[in-house]
PDB file of N, CA, C, O and CB in Angstrom:
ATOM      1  N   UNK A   1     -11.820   2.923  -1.552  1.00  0.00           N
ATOM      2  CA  UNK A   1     -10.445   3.380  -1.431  1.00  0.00           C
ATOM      3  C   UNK A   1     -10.143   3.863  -0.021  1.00  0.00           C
ATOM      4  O   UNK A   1      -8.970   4.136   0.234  1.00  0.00           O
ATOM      5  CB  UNK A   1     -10.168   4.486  -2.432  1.00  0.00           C
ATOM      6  N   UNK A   2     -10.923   3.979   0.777  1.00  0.00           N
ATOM      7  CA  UNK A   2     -11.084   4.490   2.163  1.00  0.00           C
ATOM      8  C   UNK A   2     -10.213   3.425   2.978  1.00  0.00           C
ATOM      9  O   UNK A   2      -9.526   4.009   3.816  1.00  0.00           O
ATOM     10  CB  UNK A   2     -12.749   4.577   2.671  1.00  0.00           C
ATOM     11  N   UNK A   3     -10.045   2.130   2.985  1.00  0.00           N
ATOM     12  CA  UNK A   3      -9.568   1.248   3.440  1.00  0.00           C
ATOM     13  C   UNK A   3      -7.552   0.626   2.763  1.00  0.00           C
ATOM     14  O   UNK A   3      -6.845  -0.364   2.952  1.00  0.00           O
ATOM     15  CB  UNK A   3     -10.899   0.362   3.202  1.00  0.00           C
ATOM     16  N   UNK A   4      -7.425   1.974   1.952  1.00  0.00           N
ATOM     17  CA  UNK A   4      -6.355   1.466   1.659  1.00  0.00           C
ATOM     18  C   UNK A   4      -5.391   1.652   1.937  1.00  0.00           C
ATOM     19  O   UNK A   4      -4.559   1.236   1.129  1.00  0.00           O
ATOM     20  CB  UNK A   4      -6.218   1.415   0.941  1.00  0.00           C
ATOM     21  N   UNK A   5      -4.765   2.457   3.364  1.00  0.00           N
ATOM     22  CA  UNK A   5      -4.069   2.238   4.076  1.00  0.00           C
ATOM     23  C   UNK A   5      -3.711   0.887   4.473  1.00  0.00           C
ATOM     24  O   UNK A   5      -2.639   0.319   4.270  1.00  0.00           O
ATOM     25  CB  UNK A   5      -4.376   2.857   4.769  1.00  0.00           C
ATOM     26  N   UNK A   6      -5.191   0.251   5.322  1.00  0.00           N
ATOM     27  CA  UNK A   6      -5.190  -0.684   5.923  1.00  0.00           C
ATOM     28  C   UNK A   6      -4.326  -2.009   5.103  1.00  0.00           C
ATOM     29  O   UNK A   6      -3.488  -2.848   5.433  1.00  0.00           O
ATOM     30  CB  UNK A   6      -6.568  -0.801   6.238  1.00  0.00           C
ATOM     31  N   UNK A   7      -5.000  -1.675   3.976  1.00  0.00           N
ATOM     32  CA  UNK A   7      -4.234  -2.606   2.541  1.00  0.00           C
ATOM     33  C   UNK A   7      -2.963  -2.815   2.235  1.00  0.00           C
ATOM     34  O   UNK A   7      -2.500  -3.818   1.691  1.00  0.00           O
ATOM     35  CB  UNK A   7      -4.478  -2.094   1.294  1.00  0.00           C
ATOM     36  N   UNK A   8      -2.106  -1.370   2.769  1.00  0.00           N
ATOM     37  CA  UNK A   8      -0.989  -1.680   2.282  1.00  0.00           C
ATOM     38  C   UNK A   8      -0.186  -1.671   3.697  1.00  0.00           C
ATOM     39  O   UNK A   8       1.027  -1.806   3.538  1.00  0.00           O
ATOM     40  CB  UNK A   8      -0.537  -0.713   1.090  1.00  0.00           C
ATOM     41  N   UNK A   9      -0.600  -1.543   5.007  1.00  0.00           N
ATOM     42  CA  UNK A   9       0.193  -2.437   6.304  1.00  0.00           C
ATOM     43  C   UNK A   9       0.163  -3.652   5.520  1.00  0.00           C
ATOM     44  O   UNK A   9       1.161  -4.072   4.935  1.00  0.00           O
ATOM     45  CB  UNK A   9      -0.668  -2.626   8.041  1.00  0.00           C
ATOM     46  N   UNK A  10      -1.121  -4.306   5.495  1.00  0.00           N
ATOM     47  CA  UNK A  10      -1.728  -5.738   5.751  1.00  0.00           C
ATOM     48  C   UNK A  10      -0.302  -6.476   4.165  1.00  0.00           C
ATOM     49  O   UNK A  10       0.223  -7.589   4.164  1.00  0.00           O
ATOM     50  CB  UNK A  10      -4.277  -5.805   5.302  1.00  0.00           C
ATOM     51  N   UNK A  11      -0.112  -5.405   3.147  1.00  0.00           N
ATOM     52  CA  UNK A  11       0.321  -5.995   2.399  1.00  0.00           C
ATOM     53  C   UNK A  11       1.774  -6.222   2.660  1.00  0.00           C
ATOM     54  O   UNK A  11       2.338  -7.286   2.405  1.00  0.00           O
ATOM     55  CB  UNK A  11      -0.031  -5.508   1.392  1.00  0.00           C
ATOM     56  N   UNK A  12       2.570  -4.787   3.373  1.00  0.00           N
ATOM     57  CA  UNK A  12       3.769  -4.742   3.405  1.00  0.00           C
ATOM     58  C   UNK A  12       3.988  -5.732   5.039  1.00  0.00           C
ATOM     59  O   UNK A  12       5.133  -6.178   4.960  1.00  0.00           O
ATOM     60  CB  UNK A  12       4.272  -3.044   3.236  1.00  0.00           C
ATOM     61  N   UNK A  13       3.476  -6.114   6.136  1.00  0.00           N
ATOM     62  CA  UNK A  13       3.413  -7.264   6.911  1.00  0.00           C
ATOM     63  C   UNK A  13       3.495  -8.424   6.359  1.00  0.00           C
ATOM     64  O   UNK A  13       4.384  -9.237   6.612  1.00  0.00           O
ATOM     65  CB  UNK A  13       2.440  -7.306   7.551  1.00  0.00           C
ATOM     66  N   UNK A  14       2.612  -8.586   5.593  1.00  0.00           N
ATOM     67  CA  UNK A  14       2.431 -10.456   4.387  1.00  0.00           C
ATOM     68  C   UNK A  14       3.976 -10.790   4.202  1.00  0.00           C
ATOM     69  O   UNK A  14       4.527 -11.830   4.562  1.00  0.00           O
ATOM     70  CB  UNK A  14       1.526 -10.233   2.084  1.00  0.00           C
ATOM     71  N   UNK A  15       4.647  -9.543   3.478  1.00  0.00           N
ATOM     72  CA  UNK A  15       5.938  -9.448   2.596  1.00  0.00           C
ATOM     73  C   UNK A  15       7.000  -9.413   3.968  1.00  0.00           C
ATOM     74  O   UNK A  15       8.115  -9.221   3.482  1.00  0.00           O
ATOM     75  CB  UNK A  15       6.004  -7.836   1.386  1.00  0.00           C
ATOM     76  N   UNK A  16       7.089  -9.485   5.002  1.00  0.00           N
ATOM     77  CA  UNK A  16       8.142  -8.744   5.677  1.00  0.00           C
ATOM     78  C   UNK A  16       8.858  -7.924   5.577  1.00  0.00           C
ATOM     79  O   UNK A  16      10.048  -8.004   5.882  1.00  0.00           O
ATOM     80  CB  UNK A  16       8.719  -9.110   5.919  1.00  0.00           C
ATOM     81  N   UNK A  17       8.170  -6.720   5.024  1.00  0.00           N
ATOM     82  CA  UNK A  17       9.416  -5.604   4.959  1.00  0.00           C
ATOM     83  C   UNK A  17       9.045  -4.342   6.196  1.00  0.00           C
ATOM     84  O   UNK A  17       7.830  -4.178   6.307  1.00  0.00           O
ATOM     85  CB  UNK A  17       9.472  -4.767   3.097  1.00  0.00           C
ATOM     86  N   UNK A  18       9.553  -3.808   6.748  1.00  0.00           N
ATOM     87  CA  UNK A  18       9.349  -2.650   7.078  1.00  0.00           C
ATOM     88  C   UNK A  18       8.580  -1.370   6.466  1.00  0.00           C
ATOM     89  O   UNK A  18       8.057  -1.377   5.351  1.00  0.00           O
ATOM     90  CB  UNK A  18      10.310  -2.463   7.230  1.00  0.00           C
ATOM     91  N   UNK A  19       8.582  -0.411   7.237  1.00  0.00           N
ATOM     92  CA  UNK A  19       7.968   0.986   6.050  1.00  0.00           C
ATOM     93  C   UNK A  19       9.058   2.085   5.504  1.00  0.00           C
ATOM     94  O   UNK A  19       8.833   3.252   5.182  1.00  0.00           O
ATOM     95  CB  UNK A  19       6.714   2.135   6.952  1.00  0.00           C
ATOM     96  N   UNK A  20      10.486   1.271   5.492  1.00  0.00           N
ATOM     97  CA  UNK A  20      11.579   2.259   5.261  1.00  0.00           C
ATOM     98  C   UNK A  20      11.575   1.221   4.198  1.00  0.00           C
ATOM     99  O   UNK A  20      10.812   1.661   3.338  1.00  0.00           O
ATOM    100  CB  UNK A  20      12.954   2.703   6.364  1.00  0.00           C
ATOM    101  N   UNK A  21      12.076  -0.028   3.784  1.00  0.00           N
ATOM    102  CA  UNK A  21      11.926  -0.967   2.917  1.00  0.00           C
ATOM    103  C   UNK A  21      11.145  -0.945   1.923  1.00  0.00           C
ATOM    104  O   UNK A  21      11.442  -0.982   0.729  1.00  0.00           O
ATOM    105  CB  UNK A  21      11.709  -1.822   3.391  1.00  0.00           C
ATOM    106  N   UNK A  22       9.858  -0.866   2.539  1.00  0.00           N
ATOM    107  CA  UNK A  22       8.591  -0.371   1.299  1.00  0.00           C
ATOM    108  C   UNK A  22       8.837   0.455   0.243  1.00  0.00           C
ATOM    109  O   UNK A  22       8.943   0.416  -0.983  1.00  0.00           O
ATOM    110  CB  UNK A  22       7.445   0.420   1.847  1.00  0.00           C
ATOM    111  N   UNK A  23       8.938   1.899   1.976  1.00  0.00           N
ATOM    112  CA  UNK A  23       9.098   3.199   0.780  1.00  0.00           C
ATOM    113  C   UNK A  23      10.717   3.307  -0.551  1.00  0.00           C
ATOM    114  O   UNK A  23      10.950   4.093  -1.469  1.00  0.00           O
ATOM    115  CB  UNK A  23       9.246   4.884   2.037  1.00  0.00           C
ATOM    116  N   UNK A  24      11.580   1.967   0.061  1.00  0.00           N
ATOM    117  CA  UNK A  24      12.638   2.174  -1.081  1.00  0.00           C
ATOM    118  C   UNK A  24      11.915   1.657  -2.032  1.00  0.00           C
ATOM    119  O   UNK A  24      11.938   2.350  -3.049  1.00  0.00           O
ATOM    120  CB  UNK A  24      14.089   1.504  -0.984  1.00  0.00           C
ATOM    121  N   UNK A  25      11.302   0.742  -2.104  1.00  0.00           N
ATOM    122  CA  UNK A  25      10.955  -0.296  -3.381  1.00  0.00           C
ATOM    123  C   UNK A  25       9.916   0.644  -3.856  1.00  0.00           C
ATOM    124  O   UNK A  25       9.906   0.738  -5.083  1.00  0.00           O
ATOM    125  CB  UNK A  25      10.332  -2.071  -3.031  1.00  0.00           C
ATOM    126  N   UNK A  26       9.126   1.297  -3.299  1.00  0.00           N
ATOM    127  CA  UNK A  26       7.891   2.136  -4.086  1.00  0.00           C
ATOM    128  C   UNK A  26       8.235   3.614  -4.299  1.00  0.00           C
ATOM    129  O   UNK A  26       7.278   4.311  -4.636  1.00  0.00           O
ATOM    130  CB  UNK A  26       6.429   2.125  -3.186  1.00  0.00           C
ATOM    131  N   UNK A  27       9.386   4.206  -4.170  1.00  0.00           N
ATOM    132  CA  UNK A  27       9.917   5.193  -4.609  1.00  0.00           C
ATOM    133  C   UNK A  27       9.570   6.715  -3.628  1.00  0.00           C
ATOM    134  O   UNK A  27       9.478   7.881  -4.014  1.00  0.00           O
ATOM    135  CB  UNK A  27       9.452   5.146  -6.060  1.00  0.00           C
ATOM    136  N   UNK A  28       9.446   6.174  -2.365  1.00  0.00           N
ATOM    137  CA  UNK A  28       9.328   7.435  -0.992  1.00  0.00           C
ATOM    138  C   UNK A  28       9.491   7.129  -0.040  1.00  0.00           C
ATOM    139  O   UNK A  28       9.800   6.028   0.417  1.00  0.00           O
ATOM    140  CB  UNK A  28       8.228   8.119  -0.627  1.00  0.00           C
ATOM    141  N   UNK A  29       9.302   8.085   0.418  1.00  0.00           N
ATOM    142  CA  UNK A  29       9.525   8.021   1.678  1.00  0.00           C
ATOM    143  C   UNK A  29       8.999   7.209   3.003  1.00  0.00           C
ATOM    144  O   UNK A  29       7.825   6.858   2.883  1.00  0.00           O
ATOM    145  CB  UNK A  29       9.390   8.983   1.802  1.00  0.00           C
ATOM    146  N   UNK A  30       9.439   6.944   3.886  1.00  0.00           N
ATOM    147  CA  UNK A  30       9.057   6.373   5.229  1.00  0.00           C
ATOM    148  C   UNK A  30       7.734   6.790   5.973  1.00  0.00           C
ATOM    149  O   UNK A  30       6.830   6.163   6.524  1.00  0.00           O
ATOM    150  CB  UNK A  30      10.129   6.694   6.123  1.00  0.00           C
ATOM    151  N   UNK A  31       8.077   8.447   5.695  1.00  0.00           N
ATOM    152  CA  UNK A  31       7.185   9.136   6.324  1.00  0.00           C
ATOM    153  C   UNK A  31       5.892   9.098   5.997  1.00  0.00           C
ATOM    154  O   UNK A  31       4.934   9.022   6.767  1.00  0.00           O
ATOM    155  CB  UNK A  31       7.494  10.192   6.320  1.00  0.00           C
ATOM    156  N   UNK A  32       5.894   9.177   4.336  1.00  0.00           N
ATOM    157  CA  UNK A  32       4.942   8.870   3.554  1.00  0.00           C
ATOM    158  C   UNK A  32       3.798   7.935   3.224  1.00  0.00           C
ATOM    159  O   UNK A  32       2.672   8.219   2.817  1.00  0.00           O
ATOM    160  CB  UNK A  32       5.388   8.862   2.974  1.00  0.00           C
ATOM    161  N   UNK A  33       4.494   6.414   3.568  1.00  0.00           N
ATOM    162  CA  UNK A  33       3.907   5.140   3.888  1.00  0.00           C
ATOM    163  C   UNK A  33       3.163   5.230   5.228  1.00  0.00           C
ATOM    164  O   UNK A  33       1.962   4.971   5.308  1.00  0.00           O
ATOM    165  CB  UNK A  33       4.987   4.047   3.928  1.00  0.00           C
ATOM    166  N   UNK A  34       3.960   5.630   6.349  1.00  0.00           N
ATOM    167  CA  UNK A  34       3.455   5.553   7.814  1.00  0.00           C
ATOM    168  C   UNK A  34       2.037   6.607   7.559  1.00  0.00           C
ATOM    169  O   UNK A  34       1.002   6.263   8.129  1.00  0.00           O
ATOM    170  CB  UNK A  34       4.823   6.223   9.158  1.00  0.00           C
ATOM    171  N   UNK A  35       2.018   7.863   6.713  1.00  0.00           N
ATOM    172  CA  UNK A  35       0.651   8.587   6.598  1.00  0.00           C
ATOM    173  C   UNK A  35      -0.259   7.785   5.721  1.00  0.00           C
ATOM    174  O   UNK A  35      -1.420   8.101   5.983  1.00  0.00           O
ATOM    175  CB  UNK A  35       0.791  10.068   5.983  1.00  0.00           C
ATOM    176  N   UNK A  36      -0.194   6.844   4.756  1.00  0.00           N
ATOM    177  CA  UNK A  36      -0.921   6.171   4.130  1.00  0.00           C
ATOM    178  C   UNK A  36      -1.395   5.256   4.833  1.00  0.00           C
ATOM    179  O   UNK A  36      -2.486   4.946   4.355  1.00  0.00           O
ATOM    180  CB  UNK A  36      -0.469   5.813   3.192  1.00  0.00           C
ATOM    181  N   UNK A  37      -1.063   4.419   6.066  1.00  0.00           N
ATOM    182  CA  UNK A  37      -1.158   3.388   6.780  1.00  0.00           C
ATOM    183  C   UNK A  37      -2.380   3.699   7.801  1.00  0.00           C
ATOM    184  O   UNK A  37      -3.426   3.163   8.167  1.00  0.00           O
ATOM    185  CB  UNK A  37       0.190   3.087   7.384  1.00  0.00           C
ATOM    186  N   UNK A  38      -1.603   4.925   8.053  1.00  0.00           N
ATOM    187  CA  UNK A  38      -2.209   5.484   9.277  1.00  0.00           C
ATOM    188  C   UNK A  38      -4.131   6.483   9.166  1.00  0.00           C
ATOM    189  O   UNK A  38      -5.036   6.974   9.841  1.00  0.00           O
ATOM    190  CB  UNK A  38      -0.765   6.672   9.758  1.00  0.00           C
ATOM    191  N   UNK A  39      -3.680   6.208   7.843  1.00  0.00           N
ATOM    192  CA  UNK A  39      -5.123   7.395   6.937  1.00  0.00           C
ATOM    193  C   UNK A  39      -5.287   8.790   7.043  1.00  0.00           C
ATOM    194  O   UNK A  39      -6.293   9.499   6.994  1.00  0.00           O
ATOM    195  CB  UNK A  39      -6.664   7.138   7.426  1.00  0.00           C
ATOM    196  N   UNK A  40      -3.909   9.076   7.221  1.00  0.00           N
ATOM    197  CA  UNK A  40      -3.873  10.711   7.600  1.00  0.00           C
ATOM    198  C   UNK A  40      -3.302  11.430   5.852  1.00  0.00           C
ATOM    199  O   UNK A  40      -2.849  12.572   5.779  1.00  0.00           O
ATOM    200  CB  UNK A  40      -2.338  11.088   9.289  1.00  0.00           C
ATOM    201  N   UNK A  41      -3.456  10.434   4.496  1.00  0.00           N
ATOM    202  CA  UNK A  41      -3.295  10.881   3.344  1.00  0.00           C
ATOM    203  C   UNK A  41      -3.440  10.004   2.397  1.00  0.00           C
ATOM    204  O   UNK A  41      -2.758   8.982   2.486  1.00  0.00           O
ATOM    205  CB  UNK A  41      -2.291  11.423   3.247  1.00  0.00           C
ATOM    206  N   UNK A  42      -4.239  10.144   1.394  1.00  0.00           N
ATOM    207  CA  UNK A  42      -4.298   8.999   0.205  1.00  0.00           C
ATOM    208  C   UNK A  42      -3.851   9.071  -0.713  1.00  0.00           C
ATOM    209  O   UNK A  42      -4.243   9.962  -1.467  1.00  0.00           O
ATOM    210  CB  UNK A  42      -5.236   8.651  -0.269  1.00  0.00           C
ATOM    211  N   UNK A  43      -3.236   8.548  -0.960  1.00  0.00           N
ATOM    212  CA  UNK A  43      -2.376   7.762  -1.826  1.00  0.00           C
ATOM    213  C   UNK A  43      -2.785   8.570  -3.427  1.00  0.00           C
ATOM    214  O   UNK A  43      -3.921   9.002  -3.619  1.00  0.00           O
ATOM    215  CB  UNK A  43      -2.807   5.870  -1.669  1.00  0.00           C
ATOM    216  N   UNK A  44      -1.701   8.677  -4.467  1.00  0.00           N
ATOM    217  CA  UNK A  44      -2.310   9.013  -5.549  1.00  0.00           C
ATOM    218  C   UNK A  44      -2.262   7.940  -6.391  1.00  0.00           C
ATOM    219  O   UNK A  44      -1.786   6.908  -5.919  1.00  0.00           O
ATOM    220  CB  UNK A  44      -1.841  10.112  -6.081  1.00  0.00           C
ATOM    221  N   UNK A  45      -2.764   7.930  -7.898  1.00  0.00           N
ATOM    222  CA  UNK A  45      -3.277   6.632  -8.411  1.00  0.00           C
ATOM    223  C   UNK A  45      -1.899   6.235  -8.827  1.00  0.00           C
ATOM    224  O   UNK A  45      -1.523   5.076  -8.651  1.00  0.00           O
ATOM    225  CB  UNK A  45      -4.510   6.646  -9.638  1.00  0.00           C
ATOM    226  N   UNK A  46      -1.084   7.186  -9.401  1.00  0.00           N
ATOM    227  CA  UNK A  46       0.390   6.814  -9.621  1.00  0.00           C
ATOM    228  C   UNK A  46       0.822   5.893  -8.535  1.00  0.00           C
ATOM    229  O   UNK A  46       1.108   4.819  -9.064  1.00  0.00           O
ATOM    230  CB  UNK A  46       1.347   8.089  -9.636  1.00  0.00           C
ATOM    231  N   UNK A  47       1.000   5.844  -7.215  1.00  0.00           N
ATOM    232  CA  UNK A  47       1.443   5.481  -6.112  1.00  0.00           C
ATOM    233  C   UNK A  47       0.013   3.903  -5.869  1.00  0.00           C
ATOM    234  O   UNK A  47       0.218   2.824  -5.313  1.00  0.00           O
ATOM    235  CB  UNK A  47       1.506   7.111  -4.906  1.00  0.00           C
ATOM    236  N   UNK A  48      -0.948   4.264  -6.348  1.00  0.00           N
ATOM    237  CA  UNK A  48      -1.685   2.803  -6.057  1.00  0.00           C
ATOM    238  C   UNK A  48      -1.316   1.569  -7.206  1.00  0.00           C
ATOM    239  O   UNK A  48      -1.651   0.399  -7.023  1.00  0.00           O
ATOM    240  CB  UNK A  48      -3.491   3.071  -6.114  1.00  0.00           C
ATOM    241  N   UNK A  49      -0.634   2.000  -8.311  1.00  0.00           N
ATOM    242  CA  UNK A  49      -0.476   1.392  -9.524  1.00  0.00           C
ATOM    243  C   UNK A  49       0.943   1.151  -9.083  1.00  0.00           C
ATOM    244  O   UNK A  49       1.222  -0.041  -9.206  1.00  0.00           O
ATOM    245  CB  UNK A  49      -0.827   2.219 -10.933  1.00  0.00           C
ATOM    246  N   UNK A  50       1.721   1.720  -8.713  1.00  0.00           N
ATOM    247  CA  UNK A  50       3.273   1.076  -8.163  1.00  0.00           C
ATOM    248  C   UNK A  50       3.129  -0.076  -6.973  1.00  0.00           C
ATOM    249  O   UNK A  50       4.025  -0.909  -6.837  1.00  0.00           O
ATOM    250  CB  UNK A  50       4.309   2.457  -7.398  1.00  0.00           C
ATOM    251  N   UNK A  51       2.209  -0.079  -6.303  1.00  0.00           N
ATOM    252  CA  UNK A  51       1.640  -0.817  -4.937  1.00  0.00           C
ATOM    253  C   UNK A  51       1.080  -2.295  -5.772  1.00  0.00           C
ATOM    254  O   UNK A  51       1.516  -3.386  -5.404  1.00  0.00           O
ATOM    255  CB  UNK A  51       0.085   0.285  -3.958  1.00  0.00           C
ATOM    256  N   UNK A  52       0.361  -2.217  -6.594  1.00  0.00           N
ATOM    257  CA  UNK A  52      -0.199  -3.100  -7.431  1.00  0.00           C
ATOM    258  C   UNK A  52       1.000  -4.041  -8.029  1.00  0.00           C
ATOM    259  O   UNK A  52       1.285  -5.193  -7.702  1.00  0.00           O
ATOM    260  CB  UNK A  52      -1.014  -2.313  -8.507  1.00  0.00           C
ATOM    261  N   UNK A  53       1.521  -3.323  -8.859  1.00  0.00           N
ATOM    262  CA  UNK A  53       2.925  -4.412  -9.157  1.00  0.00           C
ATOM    263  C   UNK A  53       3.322  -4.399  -8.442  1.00  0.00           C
ATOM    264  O   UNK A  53       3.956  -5.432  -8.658  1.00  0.00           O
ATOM    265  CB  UNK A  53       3.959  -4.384  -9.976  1.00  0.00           C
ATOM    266  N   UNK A  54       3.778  -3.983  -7.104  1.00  0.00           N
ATOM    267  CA  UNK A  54       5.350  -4.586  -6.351  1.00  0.00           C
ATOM    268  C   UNK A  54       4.877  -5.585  -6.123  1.00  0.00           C
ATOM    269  O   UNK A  54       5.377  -6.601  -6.605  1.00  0.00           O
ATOM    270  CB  UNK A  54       6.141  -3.972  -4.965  1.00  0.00           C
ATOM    271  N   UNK A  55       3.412  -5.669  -5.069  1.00  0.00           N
ATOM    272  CA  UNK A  55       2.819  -6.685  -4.469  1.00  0.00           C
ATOM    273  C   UNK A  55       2.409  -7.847  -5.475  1.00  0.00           C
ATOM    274  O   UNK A  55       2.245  -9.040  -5.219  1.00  0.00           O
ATOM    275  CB  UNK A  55       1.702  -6.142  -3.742  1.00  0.00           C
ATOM    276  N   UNK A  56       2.292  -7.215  -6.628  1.00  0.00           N
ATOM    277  CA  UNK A  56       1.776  -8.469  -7.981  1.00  0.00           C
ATOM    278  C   UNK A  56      -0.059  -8.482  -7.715  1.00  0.00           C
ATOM    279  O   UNK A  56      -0.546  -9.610  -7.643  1.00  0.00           O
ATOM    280  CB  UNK A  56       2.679 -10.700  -7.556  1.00  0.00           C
ATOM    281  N   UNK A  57      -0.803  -7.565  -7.608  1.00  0.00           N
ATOM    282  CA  UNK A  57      -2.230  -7.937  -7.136  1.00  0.00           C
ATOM    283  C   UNK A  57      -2.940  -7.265  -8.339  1.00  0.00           C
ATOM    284  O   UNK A  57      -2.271  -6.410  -8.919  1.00  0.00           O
ATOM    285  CB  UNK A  57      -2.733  -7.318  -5.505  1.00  0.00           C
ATOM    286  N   UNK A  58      -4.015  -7.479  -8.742  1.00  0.00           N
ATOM    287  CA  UNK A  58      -4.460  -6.698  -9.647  1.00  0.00           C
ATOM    288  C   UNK A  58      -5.522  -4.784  -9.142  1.00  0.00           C
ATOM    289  O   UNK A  58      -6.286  -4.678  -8.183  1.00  0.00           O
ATOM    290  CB  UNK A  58      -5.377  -7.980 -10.421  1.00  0.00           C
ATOM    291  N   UNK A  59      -5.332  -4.155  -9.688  1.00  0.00           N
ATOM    292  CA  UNK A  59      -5.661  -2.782  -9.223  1.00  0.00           C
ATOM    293  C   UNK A  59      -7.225  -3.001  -8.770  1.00  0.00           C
ATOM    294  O   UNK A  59      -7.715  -2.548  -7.735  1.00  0.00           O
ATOM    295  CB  UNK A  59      -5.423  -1.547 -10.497  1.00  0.00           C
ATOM    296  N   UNK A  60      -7.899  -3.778  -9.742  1.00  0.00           N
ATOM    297  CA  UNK A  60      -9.445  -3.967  -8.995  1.00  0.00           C
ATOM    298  C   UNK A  60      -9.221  -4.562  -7.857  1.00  0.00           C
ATOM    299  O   UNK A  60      -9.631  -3.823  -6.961  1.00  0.00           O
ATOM    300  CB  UNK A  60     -10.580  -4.876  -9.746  1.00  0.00           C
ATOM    301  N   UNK A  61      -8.557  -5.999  -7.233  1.00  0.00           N
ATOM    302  CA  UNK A  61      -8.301  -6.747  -6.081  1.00  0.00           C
ATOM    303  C   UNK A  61      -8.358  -5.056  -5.072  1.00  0.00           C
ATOM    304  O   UNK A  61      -9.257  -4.617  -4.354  1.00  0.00           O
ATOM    305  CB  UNK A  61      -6.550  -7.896  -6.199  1.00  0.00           C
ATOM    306  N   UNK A  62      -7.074  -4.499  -5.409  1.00  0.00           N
ATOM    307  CA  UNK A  62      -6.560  -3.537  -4.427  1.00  0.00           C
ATOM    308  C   UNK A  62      -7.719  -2.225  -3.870  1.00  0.00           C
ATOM    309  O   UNK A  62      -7.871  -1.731  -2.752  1.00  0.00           O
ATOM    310  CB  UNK A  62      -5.203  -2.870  -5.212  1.00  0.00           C
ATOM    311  N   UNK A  63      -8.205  -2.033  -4.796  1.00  0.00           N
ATOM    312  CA  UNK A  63      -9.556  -0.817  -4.755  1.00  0.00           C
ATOM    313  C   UNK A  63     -10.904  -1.834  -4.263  1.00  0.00           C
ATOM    314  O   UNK A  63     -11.803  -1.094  -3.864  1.00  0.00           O
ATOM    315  CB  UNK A  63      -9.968   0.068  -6.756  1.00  0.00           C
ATOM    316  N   UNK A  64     -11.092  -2.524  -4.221  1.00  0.00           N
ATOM    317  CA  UNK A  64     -12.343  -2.896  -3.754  1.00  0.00           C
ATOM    318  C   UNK A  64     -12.173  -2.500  -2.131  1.00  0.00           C
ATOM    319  O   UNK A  64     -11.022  -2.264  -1.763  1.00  0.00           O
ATOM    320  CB  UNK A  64     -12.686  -4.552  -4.114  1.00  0.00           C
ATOM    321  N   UNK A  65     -13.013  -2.432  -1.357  1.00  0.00           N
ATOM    322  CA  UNK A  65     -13.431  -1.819  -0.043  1.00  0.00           C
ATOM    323  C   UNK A  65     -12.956  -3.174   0.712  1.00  0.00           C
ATOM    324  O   UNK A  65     -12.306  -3.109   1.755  1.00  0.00           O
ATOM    325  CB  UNK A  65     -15.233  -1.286   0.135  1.00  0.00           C
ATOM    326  N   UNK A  66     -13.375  -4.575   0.032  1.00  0.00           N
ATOM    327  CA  UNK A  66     -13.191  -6.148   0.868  1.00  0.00           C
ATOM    328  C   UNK A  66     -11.612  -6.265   1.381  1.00  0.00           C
ATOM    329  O   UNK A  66     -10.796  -5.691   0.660  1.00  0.00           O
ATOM    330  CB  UNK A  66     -13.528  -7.691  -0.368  1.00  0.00           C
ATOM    331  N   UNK A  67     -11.252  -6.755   2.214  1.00  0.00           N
ATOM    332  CA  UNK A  67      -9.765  -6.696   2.708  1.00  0.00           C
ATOM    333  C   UNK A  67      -9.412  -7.918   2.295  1.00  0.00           C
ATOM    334  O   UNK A  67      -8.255  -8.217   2.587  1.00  0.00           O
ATOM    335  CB  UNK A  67      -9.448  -6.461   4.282  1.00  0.00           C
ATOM    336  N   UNK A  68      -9.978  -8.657   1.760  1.00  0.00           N
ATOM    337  CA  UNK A  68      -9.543 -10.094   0.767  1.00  0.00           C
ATOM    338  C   UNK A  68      -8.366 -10.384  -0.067  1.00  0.00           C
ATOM    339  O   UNK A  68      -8.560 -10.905  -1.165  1.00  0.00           O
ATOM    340  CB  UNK A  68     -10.463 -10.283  -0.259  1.00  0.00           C
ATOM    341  N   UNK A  69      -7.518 -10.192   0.204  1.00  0.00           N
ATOM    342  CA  UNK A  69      -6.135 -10.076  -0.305  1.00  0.00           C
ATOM    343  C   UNK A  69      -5.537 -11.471  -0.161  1.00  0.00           C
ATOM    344  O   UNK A  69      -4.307 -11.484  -0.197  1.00  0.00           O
ATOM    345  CB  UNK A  69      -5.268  -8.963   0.493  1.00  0.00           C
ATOM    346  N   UNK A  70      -6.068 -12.504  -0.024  1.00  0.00           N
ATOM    347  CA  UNK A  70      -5.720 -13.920  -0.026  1.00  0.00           C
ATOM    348  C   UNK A  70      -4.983 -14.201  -1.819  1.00  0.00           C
ATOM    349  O   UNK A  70      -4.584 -15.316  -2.155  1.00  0.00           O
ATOM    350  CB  UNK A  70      -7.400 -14.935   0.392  1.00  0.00           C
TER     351      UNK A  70
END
């Protein structure tokens, strides 16, 4: 789970949205995303399970450490 910042740039880049865009569709803030990205706060499981459906990935895909998101 240490890597899941990185996960959700890499995811919200794939998608073209911004991190003001994101945070509308996942229910926060801007500020909020940019600290998840950045690894300065992790995410709670509520907030990894909303990340999971927007993107459509399954929660194991998303929690594994591999950045394999193909």
């Amino acid at each position: 789970m240490e890597r899941i910042g990185e996960k959700l740039r890499m995811l919200r880049l794939r998608h073209g949205l911004t991190t003001r865009q994101l945070a509308e569709h996942l229910e926060t803030t801007n500020s909020q995303i940019s600290r998840i990205e950045n690894g300065l706060r992790q995410p709670s499981s509520d907030f990894i399970v909303k990340m999971a459906d927007f993107f459509n990935i399954s929660l194991d895909k998303l929690m594994r450490d591999e950045l394999d998101l193909d």
